[in-house]
TIMAR-192046 format. One line per field, with one value per atom (N, C-alpha, C): residue number from 1; x, y, z; atom name. Coordinates in pm, 1 decimal, m for minus. Layout:
// TIMAR-192046
n: (NUM|...)
X: (X|...)
Y: (Y|...)
Z: (Z|...)
atom: (CA|...)
***
This chain:
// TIMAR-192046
n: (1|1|1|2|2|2|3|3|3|4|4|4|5|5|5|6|6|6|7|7|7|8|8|8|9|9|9|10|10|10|11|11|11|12|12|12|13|13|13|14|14|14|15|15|15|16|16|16|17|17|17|18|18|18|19|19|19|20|20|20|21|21|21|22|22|22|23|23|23|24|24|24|25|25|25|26|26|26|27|27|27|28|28|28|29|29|29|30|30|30|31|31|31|32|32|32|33|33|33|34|34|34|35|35|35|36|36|36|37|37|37|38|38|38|39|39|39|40|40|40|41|41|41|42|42|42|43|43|43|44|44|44|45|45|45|46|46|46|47|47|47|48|48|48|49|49|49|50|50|50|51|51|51|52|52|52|53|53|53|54|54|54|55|55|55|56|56|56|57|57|57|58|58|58|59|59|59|60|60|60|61|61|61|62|62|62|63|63|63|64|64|64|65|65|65|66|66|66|67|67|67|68|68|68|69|69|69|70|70|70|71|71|71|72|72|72|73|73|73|74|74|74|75|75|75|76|76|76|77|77|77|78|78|78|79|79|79|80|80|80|81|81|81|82|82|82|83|83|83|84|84|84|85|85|85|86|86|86|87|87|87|88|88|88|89|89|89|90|90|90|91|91|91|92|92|92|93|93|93|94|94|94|95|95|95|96|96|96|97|97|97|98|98|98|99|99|99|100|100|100|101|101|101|102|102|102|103|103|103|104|104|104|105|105|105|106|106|106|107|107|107|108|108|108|109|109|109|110|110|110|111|111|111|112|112|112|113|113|113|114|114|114|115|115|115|116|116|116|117|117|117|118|118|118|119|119|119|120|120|120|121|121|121|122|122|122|123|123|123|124|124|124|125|125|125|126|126|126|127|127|127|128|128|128|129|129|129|130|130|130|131|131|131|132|132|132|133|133|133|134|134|134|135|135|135|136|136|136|137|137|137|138|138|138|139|139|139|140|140|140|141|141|141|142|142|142|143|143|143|144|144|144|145|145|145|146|146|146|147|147|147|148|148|148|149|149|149|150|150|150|151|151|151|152|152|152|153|153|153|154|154|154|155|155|155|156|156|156|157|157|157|158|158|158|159|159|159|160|160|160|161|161|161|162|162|162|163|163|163|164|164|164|165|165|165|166|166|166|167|167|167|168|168|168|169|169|169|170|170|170|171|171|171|172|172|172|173|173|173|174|174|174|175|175|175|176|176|176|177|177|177|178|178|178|179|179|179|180|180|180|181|181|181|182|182|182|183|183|183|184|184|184|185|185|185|186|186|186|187|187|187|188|188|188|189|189|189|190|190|190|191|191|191|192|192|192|193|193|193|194|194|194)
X: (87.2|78.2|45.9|m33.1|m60.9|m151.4|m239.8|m301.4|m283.1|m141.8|m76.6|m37.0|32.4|69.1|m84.8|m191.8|m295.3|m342.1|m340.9|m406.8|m311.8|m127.5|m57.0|m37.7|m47.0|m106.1|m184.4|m308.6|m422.2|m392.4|m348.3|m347.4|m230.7|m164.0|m86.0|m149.4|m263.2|m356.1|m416.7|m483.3|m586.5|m492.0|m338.1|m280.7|m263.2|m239.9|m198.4|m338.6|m459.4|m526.2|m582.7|m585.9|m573.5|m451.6|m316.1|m232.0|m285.1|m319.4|m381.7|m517.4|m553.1|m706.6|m638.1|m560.1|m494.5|m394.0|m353.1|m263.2|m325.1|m418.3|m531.1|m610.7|m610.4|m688.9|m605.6|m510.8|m446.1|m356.4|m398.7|m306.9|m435.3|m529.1|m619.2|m679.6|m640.3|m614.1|m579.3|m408.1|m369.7|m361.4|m486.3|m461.1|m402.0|m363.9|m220.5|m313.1|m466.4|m511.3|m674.1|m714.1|m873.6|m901.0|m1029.4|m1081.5|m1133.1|m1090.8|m1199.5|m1260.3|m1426.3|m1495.1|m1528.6|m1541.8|m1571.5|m1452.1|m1305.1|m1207.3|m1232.7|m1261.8|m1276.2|m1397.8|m1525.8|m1626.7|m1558.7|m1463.3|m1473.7|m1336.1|m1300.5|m1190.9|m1247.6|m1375.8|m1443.7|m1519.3|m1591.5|m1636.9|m1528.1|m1457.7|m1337.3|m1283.0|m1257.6|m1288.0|m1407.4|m1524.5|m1666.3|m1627.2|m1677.7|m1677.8|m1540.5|m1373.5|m1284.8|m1266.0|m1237.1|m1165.7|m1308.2|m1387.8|m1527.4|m1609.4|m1619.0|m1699.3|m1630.7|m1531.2|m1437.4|m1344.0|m1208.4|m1097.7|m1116.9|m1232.5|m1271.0|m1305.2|m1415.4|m1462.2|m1366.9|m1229.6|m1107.4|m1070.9|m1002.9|m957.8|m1072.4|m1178.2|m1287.6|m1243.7|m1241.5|m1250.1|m1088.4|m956.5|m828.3|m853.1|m885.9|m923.6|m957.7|m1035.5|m1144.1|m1065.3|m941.2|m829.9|m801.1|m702.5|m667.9|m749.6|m881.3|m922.1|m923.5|m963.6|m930.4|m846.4|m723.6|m615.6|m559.9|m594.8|m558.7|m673.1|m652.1|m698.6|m610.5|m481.3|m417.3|m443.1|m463.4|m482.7|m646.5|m731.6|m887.5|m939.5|m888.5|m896.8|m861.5|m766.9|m781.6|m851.2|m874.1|m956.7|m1072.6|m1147.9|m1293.0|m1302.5|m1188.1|m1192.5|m1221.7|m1138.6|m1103.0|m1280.8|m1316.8|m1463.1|m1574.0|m1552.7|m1653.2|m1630.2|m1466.9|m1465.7|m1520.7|m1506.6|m1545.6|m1672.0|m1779.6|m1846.4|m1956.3|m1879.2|m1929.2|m1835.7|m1806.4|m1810.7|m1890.4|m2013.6|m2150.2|m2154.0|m2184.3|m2171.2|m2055.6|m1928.1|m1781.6|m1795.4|m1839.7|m1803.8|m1948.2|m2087.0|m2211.3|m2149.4|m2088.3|m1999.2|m1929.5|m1835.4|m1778.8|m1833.9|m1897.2|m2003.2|m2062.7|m2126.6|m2243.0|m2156.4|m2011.1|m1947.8|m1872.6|m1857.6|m1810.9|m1967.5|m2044.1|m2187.2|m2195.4|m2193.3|m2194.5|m2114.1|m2010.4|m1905.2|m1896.5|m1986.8|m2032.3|m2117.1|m2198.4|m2337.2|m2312.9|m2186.0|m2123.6|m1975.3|m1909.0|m1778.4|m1768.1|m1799.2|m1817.9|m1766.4|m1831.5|m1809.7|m1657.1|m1604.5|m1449.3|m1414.3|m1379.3|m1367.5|m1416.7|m1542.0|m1675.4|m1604.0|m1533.8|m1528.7|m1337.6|m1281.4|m1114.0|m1124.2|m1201.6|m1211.4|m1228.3|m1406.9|m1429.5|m1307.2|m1272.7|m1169.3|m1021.3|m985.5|m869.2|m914.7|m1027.5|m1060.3|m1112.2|m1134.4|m1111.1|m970.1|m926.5|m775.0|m715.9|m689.8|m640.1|m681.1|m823.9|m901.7|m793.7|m865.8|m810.3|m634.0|m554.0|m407.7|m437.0|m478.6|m462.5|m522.6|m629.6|m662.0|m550.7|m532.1|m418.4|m295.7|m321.4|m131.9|m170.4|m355.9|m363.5|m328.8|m387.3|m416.6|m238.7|m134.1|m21.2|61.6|80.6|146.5|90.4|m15.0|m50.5|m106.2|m230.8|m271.9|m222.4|m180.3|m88.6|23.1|115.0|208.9|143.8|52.6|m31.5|m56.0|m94.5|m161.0|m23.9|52.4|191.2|235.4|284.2|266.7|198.5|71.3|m31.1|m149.1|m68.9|m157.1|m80.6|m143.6|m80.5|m58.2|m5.4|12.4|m95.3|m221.6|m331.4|m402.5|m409.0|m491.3|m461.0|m354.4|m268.8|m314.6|m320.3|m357.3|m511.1|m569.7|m728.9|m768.7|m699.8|m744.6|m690.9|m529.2|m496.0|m618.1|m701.9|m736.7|m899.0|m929.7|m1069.0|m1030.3|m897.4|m844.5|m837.5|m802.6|m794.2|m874.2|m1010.7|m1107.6|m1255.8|m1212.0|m1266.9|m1224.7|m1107.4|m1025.4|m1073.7|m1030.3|m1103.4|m1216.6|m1333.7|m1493.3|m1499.4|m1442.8|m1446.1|m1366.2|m1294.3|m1175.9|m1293.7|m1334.2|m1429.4|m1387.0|m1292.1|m1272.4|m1411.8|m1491.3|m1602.2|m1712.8|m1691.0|m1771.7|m1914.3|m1884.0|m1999.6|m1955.9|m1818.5|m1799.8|m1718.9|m1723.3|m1577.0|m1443.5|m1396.9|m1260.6|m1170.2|m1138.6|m1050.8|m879.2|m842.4|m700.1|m728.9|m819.8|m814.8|m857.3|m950.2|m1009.4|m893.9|m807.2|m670.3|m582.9|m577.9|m504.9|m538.9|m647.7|m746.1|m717.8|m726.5|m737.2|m575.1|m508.3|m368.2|m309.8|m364.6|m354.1|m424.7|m532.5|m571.7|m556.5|m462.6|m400.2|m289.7|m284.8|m184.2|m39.5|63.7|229.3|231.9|304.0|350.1|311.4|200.2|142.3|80.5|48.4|m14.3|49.8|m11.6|43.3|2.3|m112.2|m128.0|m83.3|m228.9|m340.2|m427.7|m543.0|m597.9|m772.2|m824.4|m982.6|m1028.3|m1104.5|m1158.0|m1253.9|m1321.0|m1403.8|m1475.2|m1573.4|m1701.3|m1589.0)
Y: (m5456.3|m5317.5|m5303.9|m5421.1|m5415.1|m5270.2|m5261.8|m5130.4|m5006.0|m4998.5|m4855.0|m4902.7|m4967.6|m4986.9|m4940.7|m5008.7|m5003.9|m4817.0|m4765.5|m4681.2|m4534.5|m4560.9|m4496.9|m4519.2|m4644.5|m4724.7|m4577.4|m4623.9|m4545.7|m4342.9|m4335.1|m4212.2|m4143.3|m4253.1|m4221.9|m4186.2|m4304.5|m4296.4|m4187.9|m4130.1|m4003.1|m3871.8|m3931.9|m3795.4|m3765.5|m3902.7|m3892.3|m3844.6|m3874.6|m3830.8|m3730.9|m3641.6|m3475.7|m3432.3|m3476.2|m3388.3|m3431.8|m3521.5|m3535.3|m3421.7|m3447.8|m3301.2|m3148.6|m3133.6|m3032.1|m2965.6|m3090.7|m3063.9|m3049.9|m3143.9|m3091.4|m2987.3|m2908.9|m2788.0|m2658.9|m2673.6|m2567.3|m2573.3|m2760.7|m2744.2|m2693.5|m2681.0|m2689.2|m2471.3|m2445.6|m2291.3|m2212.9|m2305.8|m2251.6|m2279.5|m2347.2|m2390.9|m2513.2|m2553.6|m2700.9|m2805.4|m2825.1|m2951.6|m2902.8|m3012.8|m3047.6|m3101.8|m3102.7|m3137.1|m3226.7|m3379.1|m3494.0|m3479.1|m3501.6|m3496.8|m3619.6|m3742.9|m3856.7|m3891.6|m3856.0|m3906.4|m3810.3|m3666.4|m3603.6|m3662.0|m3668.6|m3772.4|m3932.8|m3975.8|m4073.3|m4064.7|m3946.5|m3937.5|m3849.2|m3787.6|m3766.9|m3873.0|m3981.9|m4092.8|m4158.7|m4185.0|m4264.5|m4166.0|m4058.1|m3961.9|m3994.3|m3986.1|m4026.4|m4167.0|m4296.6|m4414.4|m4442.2|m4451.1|m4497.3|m4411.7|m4282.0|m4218.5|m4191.9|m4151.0|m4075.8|m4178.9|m4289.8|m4398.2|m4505.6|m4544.5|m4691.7|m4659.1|m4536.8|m4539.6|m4473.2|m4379.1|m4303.4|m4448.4|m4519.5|m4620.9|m4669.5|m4746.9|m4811.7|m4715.1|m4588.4|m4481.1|m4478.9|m4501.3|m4459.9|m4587.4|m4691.0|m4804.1|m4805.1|m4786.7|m4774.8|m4698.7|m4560.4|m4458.4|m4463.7|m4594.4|m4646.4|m4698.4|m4772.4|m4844.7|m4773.9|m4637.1|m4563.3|m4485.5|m4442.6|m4387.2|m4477.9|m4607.0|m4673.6|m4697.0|m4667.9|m4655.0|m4586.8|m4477.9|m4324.9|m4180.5|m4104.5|m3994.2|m3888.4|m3927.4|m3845.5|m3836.3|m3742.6|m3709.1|m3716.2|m3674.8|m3678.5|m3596.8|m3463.8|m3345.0|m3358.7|m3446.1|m3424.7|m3584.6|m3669.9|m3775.4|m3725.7|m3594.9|m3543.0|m3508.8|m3399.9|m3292.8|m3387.6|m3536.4|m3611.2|m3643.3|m3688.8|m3761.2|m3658.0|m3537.9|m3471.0|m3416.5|m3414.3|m3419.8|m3544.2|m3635.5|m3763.8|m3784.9|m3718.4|m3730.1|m3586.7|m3526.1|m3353.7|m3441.1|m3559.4|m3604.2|m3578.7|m3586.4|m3610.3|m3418.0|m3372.6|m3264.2|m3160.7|m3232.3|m3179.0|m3232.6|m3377.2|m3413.5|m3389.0|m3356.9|m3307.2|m3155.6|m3055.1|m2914.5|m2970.7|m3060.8|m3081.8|m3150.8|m3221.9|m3316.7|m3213.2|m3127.2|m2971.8|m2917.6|m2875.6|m2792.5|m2860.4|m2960.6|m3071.6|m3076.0|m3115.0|m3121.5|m2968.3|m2868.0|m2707.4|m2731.8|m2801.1|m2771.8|m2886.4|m2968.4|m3036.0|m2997.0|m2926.9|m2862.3|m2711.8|m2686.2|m2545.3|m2500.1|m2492.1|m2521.8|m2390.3|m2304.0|m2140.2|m2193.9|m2273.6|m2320.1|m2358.3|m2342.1|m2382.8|m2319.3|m2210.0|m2125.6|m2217.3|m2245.3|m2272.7|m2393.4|m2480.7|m2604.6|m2592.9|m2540.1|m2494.8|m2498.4|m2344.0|m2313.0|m2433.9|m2534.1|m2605.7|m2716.9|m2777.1|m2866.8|m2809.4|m2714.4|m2668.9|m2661.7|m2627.3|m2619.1|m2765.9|m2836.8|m3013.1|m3060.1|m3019.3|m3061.2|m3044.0|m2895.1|m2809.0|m2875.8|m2901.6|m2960.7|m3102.8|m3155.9|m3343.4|m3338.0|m3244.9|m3211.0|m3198.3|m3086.1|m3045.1|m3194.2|m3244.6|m3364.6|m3485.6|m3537.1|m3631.9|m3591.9|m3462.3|m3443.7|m3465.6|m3416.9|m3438.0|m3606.5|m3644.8|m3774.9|m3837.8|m3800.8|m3859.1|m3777.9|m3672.2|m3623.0|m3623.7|m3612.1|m3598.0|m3761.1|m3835.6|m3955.8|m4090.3|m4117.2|m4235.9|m4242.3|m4132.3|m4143.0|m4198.9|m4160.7|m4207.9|m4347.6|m4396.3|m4503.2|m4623.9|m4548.3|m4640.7|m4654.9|m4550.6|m4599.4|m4672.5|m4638.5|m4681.1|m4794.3|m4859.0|m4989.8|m5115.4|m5201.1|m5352.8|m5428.0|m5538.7|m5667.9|m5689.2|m5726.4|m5776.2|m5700.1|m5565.7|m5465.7|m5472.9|m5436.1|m5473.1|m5605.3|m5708.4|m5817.9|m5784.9|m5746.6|m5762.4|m5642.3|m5520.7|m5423.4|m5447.7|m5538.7|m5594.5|m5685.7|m5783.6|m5905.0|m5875.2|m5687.1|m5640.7|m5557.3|m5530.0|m5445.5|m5560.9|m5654.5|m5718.1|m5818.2|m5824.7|m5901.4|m5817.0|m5681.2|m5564.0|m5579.4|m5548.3|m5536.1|m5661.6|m5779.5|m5902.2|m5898.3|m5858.2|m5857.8|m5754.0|m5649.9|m5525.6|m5560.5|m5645.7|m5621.3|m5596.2|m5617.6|m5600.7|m5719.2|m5812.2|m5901.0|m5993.2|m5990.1|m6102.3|m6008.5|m5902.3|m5783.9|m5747.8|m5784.2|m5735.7|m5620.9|m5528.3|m5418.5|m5331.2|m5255.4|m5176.6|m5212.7|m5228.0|m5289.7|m5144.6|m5118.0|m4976.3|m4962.6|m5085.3|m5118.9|m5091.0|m5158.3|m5135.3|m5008.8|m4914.4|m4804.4|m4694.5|m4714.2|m4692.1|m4651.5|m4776.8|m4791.3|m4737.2|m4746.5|m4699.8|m4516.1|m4460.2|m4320.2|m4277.7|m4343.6|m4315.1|m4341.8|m4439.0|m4488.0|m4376.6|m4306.1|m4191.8|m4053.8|m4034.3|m3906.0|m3848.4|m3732.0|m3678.0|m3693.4|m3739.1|m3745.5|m3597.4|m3545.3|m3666.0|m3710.4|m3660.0|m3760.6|m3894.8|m3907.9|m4015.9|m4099.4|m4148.7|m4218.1|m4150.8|m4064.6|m4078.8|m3931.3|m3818.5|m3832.1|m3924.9|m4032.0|m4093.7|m4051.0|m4062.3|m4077.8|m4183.9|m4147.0|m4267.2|m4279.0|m4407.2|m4450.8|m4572.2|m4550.3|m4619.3|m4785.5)
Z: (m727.0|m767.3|m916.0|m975.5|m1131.5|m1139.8|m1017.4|m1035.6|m1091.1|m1007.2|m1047.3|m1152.9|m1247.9|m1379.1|m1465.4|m1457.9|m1530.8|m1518.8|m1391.0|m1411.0|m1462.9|m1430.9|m1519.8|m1706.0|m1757.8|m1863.5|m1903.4|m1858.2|m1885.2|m1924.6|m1792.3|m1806.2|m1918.4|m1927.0|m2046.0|m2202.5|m2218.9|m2310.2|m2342.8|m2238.4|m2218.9|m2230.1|m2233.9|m2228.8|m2395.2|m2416.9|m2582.7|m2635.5|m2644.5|m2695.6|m2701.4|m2547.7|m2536.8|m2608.6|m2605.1|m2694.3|m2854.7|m2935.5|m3052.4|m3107.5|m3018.2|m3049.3|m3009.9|m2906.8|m2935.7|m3053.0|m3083.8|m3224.9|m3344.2|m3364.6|m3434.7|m3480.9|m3333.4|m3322.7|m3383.5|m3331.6|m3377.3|m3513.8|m3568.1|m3719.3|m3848.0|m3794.8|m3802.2|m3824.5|m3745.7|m3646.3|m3755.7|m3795.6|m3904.6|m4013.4|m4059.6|m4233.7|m4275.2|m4199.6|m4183.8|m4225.4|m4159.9|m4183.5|m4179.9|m4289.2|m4260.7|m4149.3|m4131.0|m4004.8|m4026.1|m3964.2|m3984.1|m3865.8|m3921.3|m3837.4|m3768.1|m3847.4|m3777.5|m3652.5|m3661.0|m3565.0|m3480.3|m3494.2|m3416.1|m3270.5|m3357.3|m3279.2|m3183.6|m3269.9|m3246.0|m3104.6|m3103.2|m2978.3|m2877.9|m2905.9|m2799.1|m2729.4|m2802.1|m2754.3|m2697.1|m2685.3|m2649.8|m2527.2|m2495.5|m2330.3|m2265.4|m2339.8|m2246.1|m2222.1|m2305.6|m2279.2|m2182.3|m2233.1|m2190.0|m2049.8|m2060.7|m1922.3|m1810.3|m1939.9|m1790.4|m1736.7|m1830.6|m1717.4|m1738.5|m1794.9|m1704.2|m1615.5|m1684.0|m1593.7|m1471.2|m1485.2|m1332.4|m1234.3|m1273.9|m1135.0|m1109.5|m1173.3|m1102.6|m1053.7|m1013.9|m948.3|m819.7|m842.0|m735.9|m658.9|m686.4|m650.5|m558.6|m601.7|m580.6|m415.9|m491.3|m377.1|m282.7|m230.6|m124.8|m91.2|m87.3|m61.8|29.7|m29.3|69.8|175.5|148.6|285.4|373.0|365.6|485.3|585.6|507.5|567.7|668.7|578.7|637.6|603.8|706.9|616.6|566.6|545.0|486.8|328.5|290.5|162.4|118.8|231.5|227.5|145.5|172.1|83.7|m70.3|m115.7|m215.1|m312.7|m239.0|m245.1|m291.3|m177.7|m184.2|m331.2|m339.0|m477.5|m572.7|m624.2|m675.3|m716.3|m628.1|m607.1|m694.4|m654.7|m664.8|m832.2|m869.1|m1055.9|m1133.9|m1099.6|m1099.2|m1121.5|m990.1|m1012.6|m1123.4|m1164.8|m1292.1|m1391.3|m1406.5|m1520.4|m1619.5|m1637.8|m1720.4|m1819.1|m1681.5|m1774.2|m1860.6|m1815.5|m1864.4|m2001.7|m2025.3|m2119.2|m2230.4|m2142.4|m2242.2|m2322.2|m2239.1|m2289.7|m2420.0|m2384.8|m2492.2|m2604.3|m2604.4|m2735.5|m2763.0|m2672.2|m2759.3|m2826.1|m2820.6|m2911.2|m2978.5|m3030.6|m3134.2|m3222.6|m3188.3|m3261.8|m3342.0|m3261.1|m3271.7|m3405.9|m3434.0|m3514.7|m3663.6|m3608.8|m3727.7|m3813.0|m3716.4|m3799.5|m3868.5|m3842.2|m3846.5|m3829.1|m3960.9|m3954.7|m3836.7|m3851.3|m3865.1|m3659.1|m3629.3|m3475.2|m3410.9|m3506.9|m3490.9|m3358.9|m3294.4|m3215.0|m3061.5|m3099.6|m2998.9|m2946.9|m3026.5|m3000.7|m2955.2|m3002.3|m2975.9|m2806.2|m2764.4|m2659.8|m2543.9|m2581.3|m2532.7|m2463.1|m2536.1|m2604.2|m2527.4|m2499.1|m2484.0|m2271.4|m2267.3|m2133.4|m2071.1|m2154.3|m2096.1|m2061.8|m2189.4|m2156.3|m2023.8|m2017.6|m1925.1|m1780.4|m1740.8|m1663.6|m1602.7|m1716.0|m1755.5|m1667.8|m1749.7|m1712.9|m1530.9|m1458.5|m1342.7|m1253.1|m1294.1|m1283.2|m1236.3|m1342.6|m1395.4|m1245.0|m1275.5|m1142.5|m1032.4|m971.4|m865.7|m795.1|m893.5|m863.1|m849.3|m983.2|m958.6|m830.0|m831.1|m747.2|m579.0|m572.8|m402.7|m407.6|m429.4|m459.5|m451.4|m555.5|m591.6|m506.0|m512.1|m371.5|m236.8|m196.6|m67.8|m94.8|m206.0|m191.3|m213.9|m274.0|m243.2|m98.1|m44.3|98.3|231.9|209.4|270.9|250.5|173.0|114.8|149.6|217.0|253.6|176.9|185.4|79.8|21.2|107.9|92.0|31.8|82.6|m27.9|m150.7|m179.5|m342.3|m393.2|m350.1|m364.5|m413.1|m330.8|m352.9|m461.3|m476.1|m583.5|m703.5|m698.0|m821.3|m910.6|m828.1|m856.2|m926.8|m828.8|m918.3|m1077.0|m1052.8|m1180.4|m1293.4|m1268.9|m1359.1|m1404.3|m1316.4|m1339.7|m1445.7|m1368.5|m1460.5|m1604.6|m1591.8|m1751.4|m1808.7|m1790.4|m1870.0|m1919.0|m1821.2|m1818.9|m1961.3|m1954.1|m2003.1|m2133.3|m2155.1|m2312.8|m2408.1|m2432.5|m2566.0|m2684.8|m2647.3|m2688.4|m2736.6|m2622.5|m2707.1|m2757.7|m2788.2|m2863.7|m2767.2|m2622.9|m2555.3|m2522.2|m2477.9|m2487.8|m2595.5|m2598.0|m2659.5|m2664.9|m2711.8|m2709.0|m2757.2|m2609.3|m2636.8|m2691.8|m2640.7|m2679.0|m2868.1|m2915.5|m3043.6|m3098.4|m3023.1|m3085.3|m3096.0|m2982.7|m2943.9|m3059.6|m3110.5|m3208.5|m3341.6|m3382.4|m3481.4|m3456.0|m3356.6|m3391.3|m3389.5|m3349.6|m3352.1|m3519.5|m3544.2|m3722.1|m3788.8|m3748.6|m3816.7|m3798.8|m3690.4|m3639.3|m3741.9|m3775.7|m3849.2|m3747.3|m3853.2|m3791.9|m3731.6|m3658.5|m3575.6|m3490.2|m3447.1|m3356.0|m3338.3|m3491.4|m3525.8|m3619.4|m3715.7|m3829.5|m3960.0|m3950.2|m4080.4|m4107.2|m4172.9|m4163.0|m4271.8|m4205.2|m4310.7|m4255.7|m4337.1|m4277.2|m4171.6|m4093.5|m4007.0|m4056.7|m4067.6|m4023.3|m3963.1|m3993.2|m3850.1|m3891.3)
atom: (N|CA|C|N|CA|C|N|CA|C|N|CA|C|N|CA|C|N|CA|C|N|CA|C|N|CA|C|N|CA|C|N|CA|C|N|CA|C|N|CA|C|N|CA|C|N|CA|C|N|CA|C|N|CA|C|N|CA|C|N|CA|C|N|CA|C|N|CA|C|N|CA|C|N|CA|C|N|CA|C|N|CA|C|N|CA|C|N|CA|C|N|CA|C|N|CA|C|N|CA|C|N|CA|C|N|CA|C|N|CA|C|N|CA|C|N|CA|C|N|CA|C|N|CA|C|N|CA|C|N|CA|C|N|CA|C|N|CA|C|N|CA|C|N|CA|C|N|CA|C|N|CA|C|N|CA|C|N|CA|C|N|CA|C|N|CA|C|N|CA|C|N|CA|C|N|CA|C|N|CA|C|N|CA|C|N|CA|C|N|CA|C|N|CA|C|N|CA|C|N|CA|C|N|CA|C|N|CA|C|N|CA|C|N|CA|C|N|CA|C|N|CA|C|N|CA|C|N|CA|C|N|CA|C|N|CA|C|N|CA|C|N|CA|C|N|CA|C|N|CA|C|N|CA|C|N|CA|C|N|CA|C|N|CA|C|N|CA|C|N|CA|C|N|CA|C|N|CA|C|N|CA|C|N|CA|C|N|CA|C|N|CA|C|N|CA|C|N|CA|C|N|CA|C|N|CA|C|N|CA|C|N|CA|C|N|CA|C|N|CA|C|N|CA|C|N|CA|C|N|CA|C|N|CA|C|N|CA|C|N|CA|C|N|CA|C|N|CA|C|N|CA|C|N|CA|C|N|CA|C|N|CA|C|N|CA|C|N|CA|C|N|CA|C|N|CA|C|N|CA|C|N|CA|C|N|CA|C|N|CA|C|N|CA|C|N|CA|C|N|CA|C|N|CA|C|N|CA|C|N|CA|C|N|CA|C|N|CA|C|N|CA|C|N|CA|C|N|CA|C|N|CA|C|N|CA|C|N|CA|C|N|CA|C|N|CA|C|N|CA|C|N|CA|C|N|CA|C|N|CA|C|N|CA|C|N|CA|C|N|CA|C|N|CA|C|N|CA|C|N|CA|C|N|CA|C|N|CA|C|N|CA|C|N|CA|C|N|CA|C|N|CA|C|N|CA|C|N|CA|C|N|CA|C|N|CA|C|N|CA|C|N|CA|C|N|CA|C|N|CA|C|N|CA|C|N|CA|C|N|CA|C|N|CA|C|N|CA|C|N|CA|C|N|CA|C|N|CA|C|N|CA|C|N|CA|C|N|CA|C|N|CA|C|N|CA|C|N|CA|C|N|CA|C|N|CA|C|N|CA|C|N|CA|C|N|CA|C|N|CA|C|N|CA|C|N|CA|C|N|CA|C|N|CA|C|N|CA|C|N|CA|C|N|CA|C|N|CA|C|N|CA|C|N|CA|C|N|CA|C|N|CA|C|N|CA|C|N|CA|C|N|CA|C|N|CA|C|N|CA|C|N|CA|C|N|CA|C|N|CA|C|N|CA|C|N|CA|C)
***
């Protein structure tokens, strides 16, 4: 069951970093803080790259587990599939009004809104999957399945560390925007950069 560890892991991640841009936004709202723009960029890249095209295919991949099984919980498997797959343009909305807001402080608003309606999204998301989902797939998964989705989760993750600099290495970018997040959510505030 390393699966479910990795993909609660994960979603833990994606939660911290929606509550970071939210805190942001609104310390931000009120005068509290400048706006870095590069961490800002650089924690939207880190939703596209990390959650919209790695942690979704292990979930896609998990998911296929359970329909086989059963079709209990098809309906919300489908829904699941079909956010999954309006990835591309959830997260183009949000890069247009982050860009909007680089090129134009005046965009602040443009990009709040944006940003606050990913979240919100991301959140209703996140429960489907823990609350109706993951319960199913705890029940309804064999030794062997566990066995065999453990053995792609973690052959993924290896392939994927970014350890030998052929990918991203998110554990560290991780760390990097959390080191540049204003307390308390973060550590700092310090500047990011590249």
């Amino acid at each position: 069951m390393k699966a479910l560890r990795i993909i609660s892991d994960e979603h833990q991640s994606l939660a911290g970093i929606l509550h970071a841009v939210r805190f942001m936004l609104k310390e931000i709202s009120a005068g509290h803080l400048v706006p870095d723009l590069k961490l800002f960029q650089a924690m939207v890249h880190y939703l596209d790259a990390y959650a919209e095209k790695r942690h979704h295919p292990k979930e896609d991949r998990l998911f296929t587990y359970l329909a086989k099984r059963t079709t209990e919980g098809a309906e919300a498997l489908a829904k699941l599939a079909m956010q999954h797959a309006a990835a591309p343009q959830r997260i183009a909305h949000l890069e247009k009004a982050l860009a909007n807001f680089v090129a134009n402080p005046a965009c602040f608003d443009e990009l709040s809104k944006a940003f606050n309606s990913y979240a919100d999204f991301y959140r209703g998301h996140m429960m489907l999957e823990e609350e109706v989902v993951l319960p199913l797939i705890r029940r309804h998964l064999t030794e062997q399945d566990w066995a065999d989705v453990d053995q792609e989760f973690l052959a993924e993750m290896d392939a994927k560390s970014g350890k030998d600099g052929s990918s991203e290495n998110f554990a560290a970018m991780f760390t990097r925007l959390v080191e540049c997040a204003p307390a308390p959510i973060g550590y700092g505030p310090r500047p990011y950069t590249d």
